[in-house]
C-alpha positions in Angstrom: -56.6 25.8 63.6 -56.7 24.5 67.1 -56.3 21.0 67.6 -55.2 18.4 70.6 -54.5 15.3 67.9 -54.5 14.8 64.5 -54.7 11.4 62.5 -55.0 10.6 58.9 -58.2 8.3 58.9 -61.6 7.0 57.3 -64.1 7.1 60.0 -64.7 7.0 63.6 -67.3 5.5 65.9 -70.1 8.2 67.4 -72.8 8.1 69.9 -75.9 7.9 69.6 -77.6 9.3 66.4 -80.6 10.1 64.6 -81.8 7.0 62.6 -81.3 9.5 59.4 -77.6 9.5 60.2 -74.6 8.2 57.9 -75.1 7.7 54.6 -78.4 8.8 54.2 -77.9 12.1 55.8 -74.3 12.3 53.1 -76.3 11.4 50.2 -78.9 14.3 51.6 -76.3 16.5 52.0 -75.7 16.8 47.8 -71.9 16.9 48.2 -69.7 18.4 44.9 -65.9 18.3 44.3 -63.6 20.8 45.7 -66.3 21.4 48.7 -64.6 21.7 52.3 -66.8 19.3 54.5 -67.1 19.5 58.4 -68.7 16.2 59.3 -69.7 15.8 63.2 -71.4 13.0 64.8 -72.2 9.7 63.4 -72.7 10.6 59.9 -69.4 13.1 60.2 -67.4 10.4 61.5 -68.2 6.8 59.8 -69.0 8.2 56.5 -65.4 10.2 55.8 -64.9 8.0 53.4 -67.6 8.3 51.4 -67.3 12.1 52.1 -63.8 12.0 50.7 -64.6 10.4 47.4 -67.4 12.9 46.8 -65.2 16.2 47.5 -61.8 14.5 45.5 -58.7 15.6 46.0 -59.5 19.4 45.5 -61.7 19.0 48.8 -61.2 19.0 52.2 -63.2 16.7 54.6 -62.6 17.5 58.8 -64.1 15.7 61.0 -65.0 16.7 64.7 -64.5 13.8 67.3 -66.2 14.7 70.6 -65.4 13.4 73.9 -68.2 10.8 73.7 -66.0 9.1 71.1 -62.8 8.2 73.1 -62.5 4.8 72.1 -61.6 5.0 68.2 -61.6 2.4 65.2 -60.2 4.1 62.2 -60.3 1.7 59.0 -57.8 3.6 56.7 -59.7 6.5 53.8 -59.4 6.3 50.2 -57.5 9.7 51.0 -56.2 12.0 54.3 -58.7 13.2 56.2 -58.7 15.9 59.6 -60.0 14.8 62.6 -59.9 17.3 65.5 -60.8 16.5 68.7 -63.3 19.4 70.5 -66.5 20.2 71.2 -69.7 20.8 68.9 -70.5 24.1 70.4 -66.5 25.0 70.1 -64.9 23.1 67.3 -62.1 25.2 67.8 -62.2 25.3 63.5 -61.8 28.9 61.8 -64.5 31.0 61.2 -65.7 30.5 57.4 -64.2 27.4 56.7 -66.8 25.1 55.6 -68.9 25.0 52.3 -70.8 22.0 54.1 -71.7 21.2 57.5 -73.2 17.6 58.2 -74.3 17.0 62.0 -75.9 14.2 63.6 -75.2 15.2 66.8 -78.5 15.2 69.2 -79.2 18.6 70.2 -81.5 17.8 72.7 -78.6 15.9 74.8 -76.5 19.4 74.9 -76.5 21.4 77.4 -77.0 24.5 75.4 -78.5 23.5 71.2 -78.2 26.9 70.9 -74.8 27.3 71.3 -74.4 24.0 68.9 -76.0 25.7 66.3 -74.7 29.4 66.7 -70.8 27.0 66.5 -72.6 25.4 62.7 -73.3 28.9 61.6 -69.8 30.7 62.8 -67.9 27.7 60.9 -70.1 27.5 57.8 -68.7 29.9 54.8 -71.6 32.6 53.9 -74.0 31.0 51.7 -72.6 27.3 53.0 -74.7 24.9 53.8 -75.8 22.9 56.9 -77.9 19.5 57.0 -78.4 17.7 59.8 -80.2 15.0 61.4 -81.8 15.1 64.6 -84.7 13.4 67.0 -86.9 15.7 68.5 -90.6 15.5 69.7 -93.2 15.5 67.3 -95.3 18.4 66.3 -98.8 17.3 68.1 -100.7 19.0 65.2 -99.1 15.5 63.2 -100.2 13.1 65.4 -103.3 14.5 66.8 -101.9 14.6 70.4 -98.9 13.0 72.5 -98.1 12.9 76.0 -96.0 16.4 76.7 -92.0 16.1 78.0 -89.1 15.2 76.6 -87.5 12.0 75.9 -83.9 11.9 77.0 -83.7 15.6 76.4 -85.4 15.4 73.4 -86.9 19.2 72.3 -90.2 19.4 70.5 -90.2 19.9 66.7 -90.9 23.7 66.7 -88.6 24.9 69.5 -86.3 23.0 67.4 -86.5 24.7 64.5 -86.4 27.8 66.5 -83.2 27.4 67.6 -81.6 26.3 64.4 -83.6 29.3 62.4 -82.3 31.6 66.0 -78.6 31.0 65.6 -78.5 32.9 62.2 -79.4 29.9 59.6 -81.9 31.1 56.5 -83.9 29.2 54.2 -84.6 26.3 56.6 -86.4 23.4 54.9 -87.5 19.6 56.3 -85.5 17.0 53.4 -87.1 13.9 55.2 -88.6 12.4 58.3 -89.6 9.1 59.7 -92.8 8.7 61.4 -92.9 9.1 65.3 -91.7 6.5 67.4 -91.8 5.9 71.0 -88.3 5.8 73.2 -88.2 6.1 76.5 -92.2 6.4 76.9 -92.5 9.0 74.8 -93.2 9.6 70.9 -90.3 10.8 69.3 -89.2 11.7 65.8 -86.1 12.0 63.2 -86.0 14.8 61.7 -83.0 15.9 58.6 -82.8 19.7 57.7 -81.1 21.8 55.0 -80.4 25.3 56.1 -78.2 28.2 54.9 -75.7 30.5 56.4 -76.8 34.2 54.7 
């Protein structure tokens, strides 16, 4: 497994996430004992504790720090967790590792959300599962119309879902949403999904 650092910790600060993030998004993500756990973004990172007590000690939680999070707090965790410093489109993790992947890392701020997602799917186990929280523009059939563009890179809903359902992810299914909000002059909206690596 390729890694640059390596501390035994309980959580570390991210940037900015989905307002679905943390422990919402864990208890969403229907964790069981013995799973192996790849957390990334806020949720990933501040919830490894609450991570670790769900998976026990025949578990494995890894974390993913990303470059946005140089400046780290790490309260001690009820047990070791991995945290490996890389990048969300190349985690640098083994193919097949995960049972779970929880992201709330914004897509819409990458570069390339597709290679984000195709990264999810190459680390997920077959049949593992990824949820993951996420802002996006809202679908205008929901609101009846909205201005068109992006909010700080923000992708509509449906492209989206296109890219998630593009990088090899099956049985893609909306577990919650809150109603659209405005940021930076547009309408925006969180979104959490559950989808599965075939």
């Amino acid at each position: 497994m390729a890694r640059s650092r390596e501390w035994e910790v309980g959580g570390a600060p991210g940037a900015r996430c989905s307002p679905l993030s943390r422990s919402a998004l864990v208890e969403l993500a229907g964790l069981r004992p013995g799973d192996v756990v790849v957390g990334l973004g806020c949720a990933g990172c501040r919830e490894a504790a609450a991570v670790s007590r769900r998976v026990g000690p025949a578990g494995l939680v890894v974390m993913v720090v990303t470059s946005g999070d140089d400046a780290l707090e790490l309260p001690p965790a009820p047990r070791p967790a991995l945290i490996v410093r890389g990048a969300v489109a190349a985690t640098g993790l083994r193919a097949g590792l995960a049972d779970v992947v929880v992201s709330s890392c914004p897509a819409g701020g990458r570069a390339d959300p597709s290679a984000m997602y195709r990264e999810l799917h190459r680390i997920l186990k077959p049949g593992g599962r990824l949820v993951a929280s996420d802002v996006v523009a809202p679908h205008p059939a929901r609101i009846g119309g909205y201005r068109p563009g992006r909010a700080d890179g923000t992708i509509p809903e449906p492209e989206y879902l296109a890219v998630v359902r593009a990088a090899g992810f099956e049985r893609l299914r909306v577990l919650q949403g809150t109603a659209p909000y405005e940021a930076d002059g547009r309408l925006v909206q969180s979104l959490t999904l559950e989808a599965v690596r075939g």
